[in-house]
N, C-alpha and C positions, 0 to 999 in steps of 0.2 A: 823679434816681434813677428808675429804670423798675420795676416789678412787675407780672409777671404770674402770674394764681393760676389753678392747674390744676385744679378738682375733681374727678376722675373717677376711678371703679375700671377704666376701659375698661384692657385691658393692652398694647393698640395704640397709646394714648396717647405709649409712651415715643418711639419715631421720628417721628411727626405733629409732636408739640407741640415736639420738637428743632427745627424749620426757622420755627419762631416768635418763635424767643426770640433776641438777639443776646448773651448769657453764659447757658448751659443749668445753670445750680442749683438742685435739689431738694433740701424737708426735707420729710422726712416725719415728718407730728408725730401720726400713729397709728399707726407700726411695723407697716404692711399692707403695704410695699411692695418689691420681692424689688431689693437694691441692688446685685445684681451685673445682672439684666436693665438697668436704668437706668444702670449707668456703659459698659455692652458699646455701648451706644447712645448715647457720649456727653455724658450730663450727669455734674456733680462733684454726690455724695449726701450727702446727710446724713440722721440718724435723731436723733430725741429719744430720750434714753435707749441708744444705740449708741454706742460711742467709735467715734472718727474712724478711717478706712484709713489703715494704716500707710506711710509714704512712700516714691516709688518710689527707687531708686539705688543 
């Protein structure tokens, strides 16, 4: 199993840190982070305390 932890408020972060990762999944476990920028750049989001995106189909 890989992890990689992202700290940052940078909001550039979301494209950068995509070409890093070989499976792009973020939680955000302070509910700072705006989950539609993060999924338009594909990563799969999560939020503590947010229910899950309703699925596509």
């Amino acid at each position: 199993m890989r992890l990689s932890v992202i700290g940052t408020g940078y909001l550039g972060a979301t494209h950068a840190a995509r070409s890093w990762v070989c499976r792009p999944r973020i939680v955000d476990g302070r509910g700072v982070l705006d989950p539609d920028r993060w999924t338009a750049a594909g990563w799969q989001f999560r939020a503590l305390g947010r229910s899950a995106p309703a699925a596509e189909g």
